[in-house]
N, C-alpha and C positions, 0 to 999 in steps of 0.2 A: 149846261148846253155846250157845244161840242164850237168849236172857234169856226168861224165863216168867210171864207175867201170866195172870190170873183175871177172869173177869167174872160177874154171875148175869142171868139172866132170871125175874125175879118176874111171874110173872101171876094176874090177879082173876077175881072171879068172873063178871065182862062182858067174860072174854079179851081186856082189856087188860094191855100191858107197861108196867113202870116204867121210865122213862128219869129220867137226872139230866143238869142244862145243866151245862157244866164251867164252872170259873172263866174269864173274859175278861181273860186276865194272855196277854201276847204272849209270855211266855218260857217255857212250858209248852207243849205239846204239843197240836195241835186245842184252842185257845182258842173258848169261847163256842158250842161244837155240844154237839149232844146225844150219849148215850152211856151204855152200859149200865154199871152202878154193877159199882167191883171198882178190880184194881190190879195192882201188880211184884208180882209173888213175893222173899222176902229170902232172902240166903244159909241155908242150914239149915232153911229152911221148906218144907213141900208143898204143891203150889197147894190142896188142901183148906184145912189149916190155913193159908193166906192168904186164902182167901173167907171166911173166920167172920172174922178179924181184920181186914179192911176192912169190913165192914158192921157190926164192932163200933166202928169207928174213926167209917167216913162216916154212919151214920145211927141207930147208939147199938142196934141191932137183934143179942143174942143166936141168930145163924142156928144151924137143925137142919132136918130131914127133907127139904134140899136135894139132887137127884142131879143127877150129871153130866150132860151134854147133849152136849156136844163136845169133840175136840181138833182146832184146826186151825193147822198151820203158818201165818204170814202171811209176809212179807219178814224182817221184822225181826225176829221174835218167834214165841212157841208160846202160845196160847192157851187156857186149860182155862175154857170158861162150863157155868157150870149152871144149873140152873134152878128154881124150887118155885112151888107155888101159895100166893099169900097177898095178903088181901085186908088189906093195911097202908092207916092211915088216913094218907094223906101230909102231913095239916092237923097230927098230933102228932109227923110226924116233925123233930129240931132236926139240919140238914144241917149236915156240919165241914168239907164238901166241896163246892165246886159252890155255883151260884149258887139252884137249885131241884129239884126232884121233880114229876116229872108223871105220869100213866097215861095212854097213847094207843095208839088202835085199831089193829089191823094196817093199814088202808088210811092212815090218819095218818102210819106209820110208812115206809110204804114211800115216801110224799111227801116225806119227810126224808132229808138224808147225814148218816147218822154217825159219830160221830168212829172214830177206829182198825179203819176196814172192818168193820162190826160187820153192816152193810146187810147181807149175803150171810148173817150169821150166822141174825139174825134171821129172814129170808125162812125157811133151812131152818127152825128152829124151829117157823113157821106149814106148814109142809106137812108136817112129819111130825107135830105134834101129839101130843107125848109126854103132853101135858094131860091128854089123851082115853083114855089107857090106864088099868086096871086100878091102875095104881103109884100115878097122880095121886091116887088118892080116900085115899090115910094117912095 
């Protein structure tokens, strides 16, 4: 079975996404791009209970009322992102991970490559616009 990582899309209330710049270490993976905050899945773990434990990890943030968004194959790997509204103040958050935290606009985002083909994920996200549903507002 193919290894399985997590990512989240956090977005605010000026639908923007949070991206975080990865460490700039050349022996890591996409050094120094940008990249939707998350991680591996561990043995014995479900990609749920891996997205609460990386944003408990990378950004000290107890996640809840987070829903799925996708599963997509990529080469390498199987991907589960999801997604919640939340307008996190970036300035209190203390990163364990990564060099920063930013919020940028879809049109920002799409000027950007990011790390682990995340580009295509994000796009779908801005065209189906889960935000905008009935679900968003709990």
């Amino acid at each position: 079975m193919k290894p399985q990582g997590t990512s989240i899309i956090f977005i605010n209330a000026d639908r923007q996404i949070l991206l975080l710049l990865r460490d700039d270490i050349p022996t890591i993976p996409y050094p120094n791009m940008w990249d939707l905050p998350g991680g591996h899945v561990e043995p014995g773990e479900t990609p749920e209970q891996c997205i609460v434990r990386e944003m408990k990890e990378e950004i000290g943030l107890d996640l809840d009322g987070h829903q799925l968004f996708s599963v997509v194959e990529f080469n390498g790997r199987i991907e589960y992102t999801y997604w919640k509204s939340a307008n996190l103040d970036i300035d209190q958050i203390v990163l364990t991970e990564g060099q920063t935290i930013k919020w940028f606009s879809k049109n920002e985002v799409a000027e950007i490559e990011l790390a682990c083909n995340f580009n295509e994920v994000v796009a779908e996200f801005h065209r189906d616009k889960p935000f905008e549903s009935s679900q968003a507002s709990r």
